[in-house]
C-alpha positions in Angstrom: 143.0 -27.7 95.4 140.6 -30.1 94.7 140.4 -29.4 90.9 144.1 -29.5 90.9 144.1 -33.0 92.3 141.6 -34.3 89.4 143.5 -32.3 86.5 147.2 -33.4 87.5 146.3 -37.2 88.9 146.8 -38.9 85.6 147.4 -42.4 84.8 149.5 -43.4 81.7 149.9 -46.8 79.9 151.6 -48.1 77.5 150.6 -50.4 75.4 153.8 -51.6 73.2 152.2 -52.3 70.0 155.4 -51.5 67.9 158.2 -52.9 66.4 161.2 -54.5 68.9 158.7 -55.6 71.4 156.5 -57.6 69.2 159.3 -59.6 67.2 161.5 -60.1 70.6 158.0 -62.3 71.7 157.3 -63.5 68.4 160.9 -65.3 68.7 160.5 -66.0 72.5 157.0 -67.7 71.3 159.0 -69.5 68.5 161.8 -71.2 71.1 159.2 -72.2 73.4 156.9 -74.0 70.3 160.4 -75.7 69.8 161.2 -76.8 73.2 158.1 -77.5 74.0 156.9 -80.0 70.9 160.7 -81.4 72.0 159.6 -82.1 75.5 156.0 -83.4 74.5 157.5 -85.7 72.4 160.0 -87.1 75.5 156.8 -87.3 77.6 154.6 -89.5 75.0 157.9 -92.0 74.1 159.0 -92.3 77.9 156.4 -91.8 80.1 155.4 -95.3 81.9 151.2 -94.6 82.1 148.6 -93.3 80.3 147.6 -91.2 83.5 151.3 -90.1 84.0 151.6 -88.6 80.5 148.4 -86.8 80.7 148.6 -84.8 83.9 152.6 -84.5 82.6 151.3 -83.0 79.6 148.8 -80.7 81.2 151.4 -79.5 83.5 153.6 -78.7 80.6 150.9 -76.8 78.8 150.0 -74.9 82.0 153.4 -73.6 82.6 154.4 -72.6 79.3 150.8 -70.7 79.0 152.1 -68.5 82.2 155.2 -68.1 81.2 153.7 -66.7 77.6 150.9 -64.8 79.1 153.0 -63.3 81.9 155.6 -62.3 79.5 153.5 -60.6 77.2 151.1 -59.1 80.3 154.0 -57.6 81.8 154.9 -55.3 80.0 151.5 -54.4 78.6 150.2 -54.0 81.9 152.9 -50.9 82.5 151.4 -48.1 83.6 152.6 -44.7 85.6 150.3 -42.5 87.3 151.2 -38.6 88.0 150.1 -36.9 90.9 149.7 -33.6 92.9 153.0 -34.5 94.6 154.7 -37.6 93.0 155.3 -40.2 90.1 154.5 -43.5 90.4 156.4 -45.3 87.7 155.3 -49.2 87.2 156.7 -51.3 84.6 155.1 -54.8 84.4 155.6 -56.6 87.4 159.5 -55.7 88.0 159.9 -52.4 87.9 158.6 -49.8 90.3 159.4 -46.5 91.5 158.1 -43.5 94.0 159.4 -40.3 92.9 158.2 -36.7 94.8 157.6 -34.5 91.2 160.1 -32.2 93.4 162.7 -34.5 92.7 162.7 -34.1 89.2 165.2 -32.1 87.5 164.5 -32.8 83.5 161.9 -34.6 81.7 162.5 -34.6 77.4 161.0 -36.3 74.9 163.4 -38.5 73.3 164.2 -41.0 70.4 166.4 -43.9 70.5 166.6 -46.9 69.0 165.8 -50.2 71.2 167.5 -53.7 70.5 165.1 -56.2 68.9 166.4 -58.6 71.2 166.4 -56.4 74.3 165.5 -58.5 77.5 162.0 -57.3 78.3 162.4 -56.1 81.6 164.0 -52.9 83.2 167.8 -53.1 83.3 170.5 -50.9 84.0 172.9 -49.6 81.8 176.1 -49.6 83.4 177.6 -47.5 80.0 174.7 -44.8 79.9 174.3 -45.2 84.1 170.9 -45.0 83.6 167.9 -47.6 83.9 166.4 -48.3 80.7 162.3 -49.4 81.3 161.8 -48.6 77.6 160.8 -51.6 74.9 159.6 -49.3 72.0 161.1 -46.5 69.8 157.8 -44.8 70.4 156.7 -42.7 73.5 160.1 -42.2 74.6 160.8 -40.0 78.0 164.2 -39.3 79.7 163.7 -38.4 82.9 166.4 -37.2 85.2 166.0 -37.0 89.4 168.3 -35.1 91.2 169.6 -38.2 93.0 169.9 -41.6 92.3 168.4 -43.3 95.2 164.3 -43.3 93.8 165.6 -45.6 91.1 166.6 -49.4 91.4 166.9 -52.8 89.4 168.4 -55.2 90.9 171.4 -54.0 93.8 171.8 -50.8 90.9 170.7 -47.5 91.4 170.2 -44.3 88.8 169.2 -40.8 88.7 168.6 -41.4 85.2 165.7 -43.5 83.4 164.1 -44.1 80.0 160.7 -45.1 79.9 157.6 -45.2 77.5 154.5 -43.4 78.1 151.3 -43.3 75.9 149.9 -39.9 75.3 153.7 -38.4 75.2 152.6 -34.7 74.7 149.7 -35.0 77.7 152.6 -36.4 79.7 155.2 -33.5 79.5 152.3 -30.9 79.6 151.4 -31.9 82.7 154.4 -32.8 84.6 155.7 -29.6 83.3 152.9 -27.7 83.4 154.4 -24.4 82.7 155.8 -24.2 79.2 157.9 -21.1 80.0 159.4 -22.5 82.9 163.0 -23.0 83.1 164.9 -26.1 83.0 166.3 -26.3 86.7 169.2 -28.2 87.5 169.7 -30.4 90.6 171.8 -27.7 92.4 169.4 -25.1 91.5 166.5 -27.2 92.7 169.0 -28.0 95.9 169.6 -24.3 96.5 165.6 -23.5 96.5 165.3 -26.1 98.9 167.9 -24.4 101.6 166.8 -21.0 100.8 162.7 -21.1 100.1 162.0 -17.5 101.2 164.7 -16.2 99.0 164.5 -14.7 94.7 165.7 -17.7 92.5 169.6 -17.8 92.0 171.0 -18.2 88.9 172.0 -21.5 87.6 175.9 -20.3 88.3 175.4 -19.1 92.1 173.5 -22.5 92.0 176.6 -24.4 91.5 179.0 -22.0 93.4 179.0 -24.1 96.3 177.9 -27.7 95.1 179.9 -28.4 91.9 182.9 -27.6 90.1 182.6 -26.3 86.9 183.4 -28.5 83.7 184.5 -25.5 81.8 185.2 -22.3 83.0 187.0 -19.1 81.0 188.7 -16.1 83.3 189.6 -12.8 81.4 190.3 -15.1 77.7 191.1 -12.2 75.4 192.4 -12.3 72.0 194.0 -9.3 69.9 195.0 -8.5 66.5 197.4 -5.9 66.2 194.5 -2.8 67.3 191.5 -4.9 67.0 190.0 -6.9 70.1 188.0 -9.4 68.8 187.4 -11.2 72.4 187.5 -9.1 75.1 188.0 -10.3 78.8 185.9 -12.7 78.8 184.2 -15.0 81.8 181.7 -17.8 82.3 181.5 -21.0 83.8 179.7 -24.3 82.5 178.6 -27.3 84.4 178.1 -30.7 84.2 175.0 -31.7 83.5 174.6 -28.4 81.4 173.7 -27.0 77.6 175.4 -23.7 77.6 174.3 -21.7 73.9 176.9 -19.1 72.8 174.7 -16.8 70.5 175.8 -13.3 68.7 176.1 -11.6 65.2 178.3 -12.6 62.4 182.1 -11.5 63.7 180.6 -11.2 67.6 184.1 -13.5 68.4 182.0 -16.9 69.1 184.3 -18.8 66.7 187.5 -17.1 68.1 186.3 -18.3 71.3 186.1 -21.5 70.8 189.6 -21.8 69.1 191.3 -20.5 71.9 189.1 -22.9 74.1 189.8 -26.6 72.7 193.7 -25.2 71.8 193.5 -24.3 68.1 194.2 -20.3 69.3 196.3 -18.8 71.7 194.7 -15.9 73.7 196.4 -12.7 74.1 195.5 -12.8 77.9 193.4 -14.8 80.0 193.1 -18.9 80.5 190.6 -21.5 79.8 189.8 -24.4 81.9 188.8 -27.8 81.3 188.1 -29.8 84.4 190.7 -27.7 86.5 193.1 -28.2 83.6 195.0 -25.3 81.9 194.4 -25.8 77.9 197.6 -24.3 76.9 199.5 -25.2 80.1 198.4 -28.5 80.1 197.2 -29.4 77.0 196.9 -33.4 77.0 195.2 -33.6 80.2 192.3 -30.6 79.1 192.4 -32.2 75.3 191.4 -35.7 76.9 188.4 -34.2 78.7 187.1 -32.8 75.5 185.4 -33.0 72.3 185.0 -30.5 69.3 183.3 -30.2 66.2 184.0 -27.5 64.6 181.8 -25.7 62.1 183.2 -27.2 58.9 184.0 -31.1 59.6 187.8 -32.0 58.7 187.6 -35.6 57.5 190.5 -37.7 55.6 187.9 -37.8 52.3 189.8 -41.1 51.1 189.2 -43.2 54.3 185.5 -44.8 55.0 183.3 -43.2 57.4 184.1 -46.4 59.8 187.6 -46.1 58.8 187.9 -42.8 59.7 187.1 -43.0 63.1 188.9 -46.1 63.9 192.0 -44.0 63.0 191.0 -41.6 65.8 190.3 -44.5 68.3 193.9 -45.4 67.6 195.0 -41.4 67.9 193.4 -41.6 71.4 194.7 -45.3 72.2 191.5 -46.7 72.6 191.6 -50.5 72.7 190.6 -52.1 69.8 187.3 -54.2 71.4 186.0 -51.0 73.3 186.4 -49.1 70.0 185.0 -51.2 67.7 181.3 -51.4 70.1 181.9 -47.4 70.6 182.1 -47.2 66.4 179.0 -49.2 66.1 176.7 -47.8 68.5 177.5 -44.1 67.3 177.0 -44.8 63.6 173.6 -46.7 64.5 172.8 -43.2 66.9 173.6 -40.9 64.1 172.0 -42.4 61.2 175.3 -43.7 59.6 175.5 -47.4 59.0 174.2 -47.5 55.9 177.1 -45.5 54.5 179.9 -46.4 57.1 182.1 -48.4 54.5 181.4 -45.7 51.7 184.5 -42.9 51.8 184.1 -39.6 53.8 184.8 -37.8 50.1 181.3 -39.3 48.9 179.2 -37.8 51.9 176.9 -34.9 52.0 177.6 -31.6 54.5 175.0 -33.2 56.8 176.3 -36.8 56.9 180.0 -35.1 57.5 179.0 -32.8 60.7 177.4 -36.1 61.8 180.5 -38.2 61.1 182.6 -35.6 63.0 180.3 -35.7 66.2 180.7 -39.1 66.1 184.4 -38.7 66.4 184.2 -35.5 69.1 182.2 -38.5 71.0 184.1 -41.6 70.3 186.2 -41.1 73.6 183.6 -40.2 75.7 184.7 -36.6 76.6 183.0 -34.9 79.8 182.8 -31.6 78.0 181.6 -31.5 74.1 182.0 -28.0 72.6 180.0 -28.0 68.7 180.5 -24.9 66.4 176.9 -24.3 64.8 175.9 -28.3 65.2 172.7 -28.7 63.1 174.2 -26.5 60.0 173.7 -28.0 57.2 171.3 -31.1 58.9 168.0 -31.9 57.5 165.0 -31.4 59.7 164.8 -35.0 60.9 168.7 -35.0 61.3 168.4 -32.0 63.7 165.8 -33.3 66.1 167.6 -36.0 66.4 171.0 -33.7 66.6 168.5 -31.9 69.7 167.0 -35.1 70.8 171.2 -36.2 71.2 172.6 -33.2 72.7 169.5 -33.2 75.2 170.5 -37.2 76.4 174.2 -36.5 76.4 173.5 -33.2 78.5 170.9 -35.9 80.7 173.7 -38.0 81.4 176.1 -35.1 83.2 177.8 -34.0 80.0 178.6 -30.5 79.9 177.6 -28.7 76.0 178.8 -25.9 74.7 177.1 -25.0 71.1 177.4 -21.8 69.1 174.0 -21.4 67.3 172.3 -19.1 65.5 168.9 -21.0 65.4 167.7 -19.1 68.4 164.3 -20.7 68.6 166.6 -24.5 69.2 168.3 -22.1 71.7 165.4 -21.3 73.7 164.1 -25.2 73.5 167.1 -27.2 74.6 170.1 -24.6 76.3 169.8 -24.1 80.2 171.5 -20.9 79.9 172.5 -18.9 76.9 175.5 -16.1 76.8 175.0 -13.5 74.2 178.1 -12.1 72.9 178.9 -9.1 71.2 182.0 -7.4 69.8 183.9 -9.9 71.7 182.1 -8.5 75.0 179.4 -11.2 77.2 176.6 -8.8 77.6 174.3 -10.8 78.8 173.7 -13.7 80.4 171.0 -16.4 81.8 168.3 -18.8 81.1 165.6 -18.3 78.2 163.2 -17.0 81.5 165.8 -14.3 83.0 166.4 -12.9 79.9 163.6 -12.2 78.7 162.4 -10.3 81.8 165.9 -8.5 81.7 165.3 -7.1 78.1 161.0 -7.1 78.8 161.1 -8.9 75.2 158.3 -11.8 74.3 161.0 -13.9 73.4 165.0 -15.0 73.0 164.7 -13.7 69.6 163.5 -10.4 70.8 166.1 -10.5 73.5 168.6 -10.9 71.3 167.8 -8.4 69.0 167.3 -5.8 71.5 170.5 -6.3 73.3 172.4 -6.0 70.3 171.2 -3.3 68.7 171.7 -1.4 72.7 175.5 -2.8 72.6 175.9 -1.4 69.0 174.2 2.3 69.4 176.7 2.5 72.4 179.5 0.9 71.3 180.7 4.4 70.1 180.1 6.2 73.2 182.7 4.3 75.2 186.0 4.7 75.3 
């Protein structure tokens, strides 16, 4: 026990010597030099004495030296220190939080970018409804409790919080010390808690009892002529969850998701978007929902920027709320650059991107992508992951055919693998694997497969 103690008692600086930070104190430090030779110069032309304008002076000099030195200290002095049982989370002199490591549901490694002229201090982000302790692109970690009350600034609290740590990789290894272990949710973590001496649930019996589901599919079949190509299908996902739909070429993944955002009528069966019918109430289910599908469908004359305020307007979004919305997604996605140039002139990759940003200009509780990092370059994808992994952070439910199993296996907290339009199997990266006894969700996949297909024949 003791060695335990030494190894997982860790502390963790940061020591902010990038980018944002640095130029938000070099103009701080340019004001004050301004102010201050202003108010210097009212001291020497008005003060009465000799005496008088010396210890005026002094005074001066003294107070704008703390006010530098604590504004630069503060931040530089942030440090967080891991232990056995919690994490002690200290930004400057603000910011500080207690958290018991058993009330935390999800810890990624993330990249954002940080407002040069963002107040150096921990705030709360009302749009996000996170806290944001974070002054540098670098080091980034969302971390994600499984209630709000551990975190505060000001009369604000958050389950949510993005914060910088030095020695990022040392960080996650050690407050996840298990690299195979499962991503648990709050209402897994919640149902462990009730039930200690029982097996683990499954993330769905999890949520049976705690939370509705976000999306949830009963019987959804689809037939042509003789040929089933989905067949009775069910599954539920949650808020707060990345849900991977994996299978072969022609497994029905794609078919699926027509019927589910409305494009497909099923021959039997419903699909549900927060409680609503798609194709019996198709307005209310459409507003909860965004979709990209797998080739993006862009009006190739209008600008990228154009383009999406045309679907701000096809979803009545007022015009001040959409124009922030438009900016903030093309800086997240990598578009600015080429926002006024027309959809025609963009690559594959820049399109998919450009179509996210639309599936997300509304802000839809459930986002359901059609093989999302197709066509992305490598540094486009982790930040496609990096994305997926915030917006899932923030209680947004994700549904994502993929073929990339190993992106599978990193970022979805359950997968469904589909085949011949049947769900034979079902469960986080962990369960599988032990339910097929393969090393990995490649294996997995593979295996179950090639079982469905050898007897697919003997069934009638």
């Amino acid at each position: 026990m003791r060695t335990y103690m030494q190894q997982s008692s860790r502390v963790f600086s940061y020591t902010a010597q990038h980018g944002p930070y640095l130029r938000t104190i070099v103009m701080i430090g340019f004001i004050f030099l301004v102010e201050g030779a202003l108010v210097v110069l009212l001291i020497v032309l008005l003060a009465p004495t000799e005496l008088l304008r010396w210890i005026l002076l002094g005074g001066f000099a003294l107070l704008i030296l703390a006010m530098l030195f604590g504004l630069i200290l503060a931040p530089l002095m942030t440090q967080h220190r891991l232990t056995a049982t919690h994490l002690h989370l200290r930004y400057g002199f603000q910011f500080k939080a207690d958290i018991p490591r058993e009330a935390i549901i999800a810890v990624w490694p993330v990249r954002e970018l940080i407002d040069p002229f963002h107040p150096i201090s921990a705030q709360y982000d009302a749009r996000k409804k996170r806290i944001v302790a974070a002054f540098s692109e670098q080091g980034q970690i969302l971390l994600t409790l499984d209630q709000p009350g551990y975190l505060r600034v000001g009369h604000a609290t958050s389950a949510v919080i993005l914060f910088n740590v030095d020695r990022c990789d040392e960080f996650l290894a050690l407050i996840q010390p298990n690299p195979d272990q499962e991503r648990i949710t709050s209402t897994e973590r919640l149902s462990q808690r009730t039930h200690p001496g029982e097996s683990q649930t499954t993330h769905e019996q999890a949520h049976s009892n705690a939370q509705q589901p976000a999306l949830s599919i009963v019987g959804l079949t689809r037939r042509y002529d003789d040929f089933i190509a989905v067949d009775r299908l069910d599954l539920k996902v949650y808020p707060g969850e990345i849900y991977g739909f994996l299978g072969p070429n022609g497994a029905g993944k794609t078919t699926t998701i027509k019927m589910l955002v409305g494009l497909l009528e099923p021959s039997a069966g419903q699909a549900l978007i927060g409680g609503y019918d798609v194709w019996a109430e198709p307005a209310r289910a459409k507003a909860l929902c965004g979709y990209v599908p797998d080739r993006a469908i862009l009006y190739e004359r209008l600008t990228g920027r154009e383009f999406l305020h045309f679907l701000a307007q096809m979803r009545a979004i007022p015009l001040s709320d959409a124009s922030e919305r438009i900016d903030h997604l093309l800086t997240l996605l990598d578009l600015s650059d080429r926002s006024d140039d027309v959809c025609g002139a963009y690559s594959f990759g820049m399109k998919r991107k450009l179509a996210l940003a639309g599936a997300l200009l509304h802000e839809p509780s459930v986002l359901i992508l059609d093989e999302p990092l197709n066509g992305l370059d490598p540094r486009s994808a982790r930040r496609m992951k990096d994305l997926l992994t915030e917006l899932a952070s923030c209680g947004k439910a994700i549904v994502l055919s993929i073929h990339d199993l190993a992106t599978a296996e990193a970022i979805c907290h359950r997968v469904g693998i589909i085949n011949r339009g049947r769900l034979v199997a079902e469960g986080n990266a962990h369960d599988l694997r032990q339910l097929a006894a393969a090393p990995n969700l490649e294996a997995v996949f593979l295996r179950l497969t090639e079982e469905e297909a050898e007897c697919a024949p003997l069934v009638q």
